[in-house]
Phi, psi and omega in degrees: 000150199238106183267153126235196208177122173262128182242140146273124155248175183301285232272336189120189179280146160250161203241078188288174172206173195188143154278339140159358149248356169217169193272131160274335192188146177209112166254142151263143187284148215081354164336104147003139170040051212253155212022030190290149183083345181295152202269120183311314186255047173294139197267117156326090187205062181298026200231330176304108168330324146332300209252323166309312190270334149305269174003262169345312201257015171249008174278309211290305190312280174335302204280022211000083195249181146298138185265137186251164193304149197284190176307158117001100166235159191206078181299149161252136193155147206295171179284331174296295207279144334000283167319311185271350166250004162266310178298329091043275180289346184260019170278108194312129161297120188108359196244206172198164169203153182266141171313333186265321165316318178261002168297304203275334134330307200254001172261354192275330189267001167108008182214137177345102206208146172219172169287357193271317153000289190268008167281320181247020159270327166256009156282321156285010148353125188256323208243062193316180164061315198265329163247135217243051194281016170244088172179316205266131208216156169262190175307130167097006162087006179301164191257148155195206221314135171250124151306335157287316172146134179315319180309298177328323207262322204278315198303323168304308209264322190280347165321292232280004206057023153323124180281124179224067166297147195043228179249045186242137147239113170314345211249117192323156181278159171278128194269145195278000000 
């Protein structure tokens, strides 16, 4: 069985799912691929421990409080976007990386990779906010396609103080 739960952000509503012990899918609304893979008869069960503790920690998030550790997670998705969204998780709040930067990570690690790959493993990001793919930036620090909406992602990054004149981030990429 598949539960979900609608939170109010900053950003509008979002939309979590859970099998009931790690979060599966945090869509923003109007997202590229909002809600893929969700189950048509997923239940409403905004009381699941799980969607409290994602609650807490994007309440903390928003309020640029200490972030406390996050949920459970169990993103669904191939063994490729599996690798890119752990890699992902390990870009520092406040930081930034590039599509060609975790391409050349994941060939140092033995597997086959381009930016354009890892473009479109983290535009399928199932778990926005919380797997933090509004980091990942293009070469030379350009901002570009957000499955939440470029607006959405410069609003993520200038939260996290990423420095953004015009549509550039300025700011050295964070070495992973």
């Amino acid at each position: 069985m598949t539960y979900l739960t609608k939170l109010t952000s900053p950003l509008g509503l979002l939309t979590l799912s859970s099998g009931g012990e790690a979060v599966s899918g945090l869509w923003l609304e109007g997202q590229k691929y909002f809600a893929a893979g969700l189950e048509a008869e997923a239940e409403e069960r905004a009381e699941l421990p799980v969607f409290r503790q994602a609650a807490a920690w994007l309440d903390a998030y928003f309020e640029k409080r200490d972030l406390p550790p996050l949920p459970p997670l169990a993103p669904q998705g191939s063994e490729f976007r599996q690798r890119v969204w752990k890699l992902l998780l390990e870009i520092p709040y406040g930081g930034t990386a590039t599509y060609g930067a975790l391409a050349e990570r994941l060939k140092a690690a033995g597997l086959p990779a381009s930016p354009r790959a890892v473009g479109g493993a983290v535009g399928h990001n199932p778990i926005s906010i919380l797997i933090p793919c509004h980091r990942v930036v293009g070469a030379g620090g350009s901002l570009t396609g957000y499955a939440g909406g470029v607006a959405k992602k410069r609003f993520l990054l200038e939260l996290e103080g990423v420095d953004l004149p015009g549509m550039r981030v300025s700011r050295k990429e964070t070495a992973l």
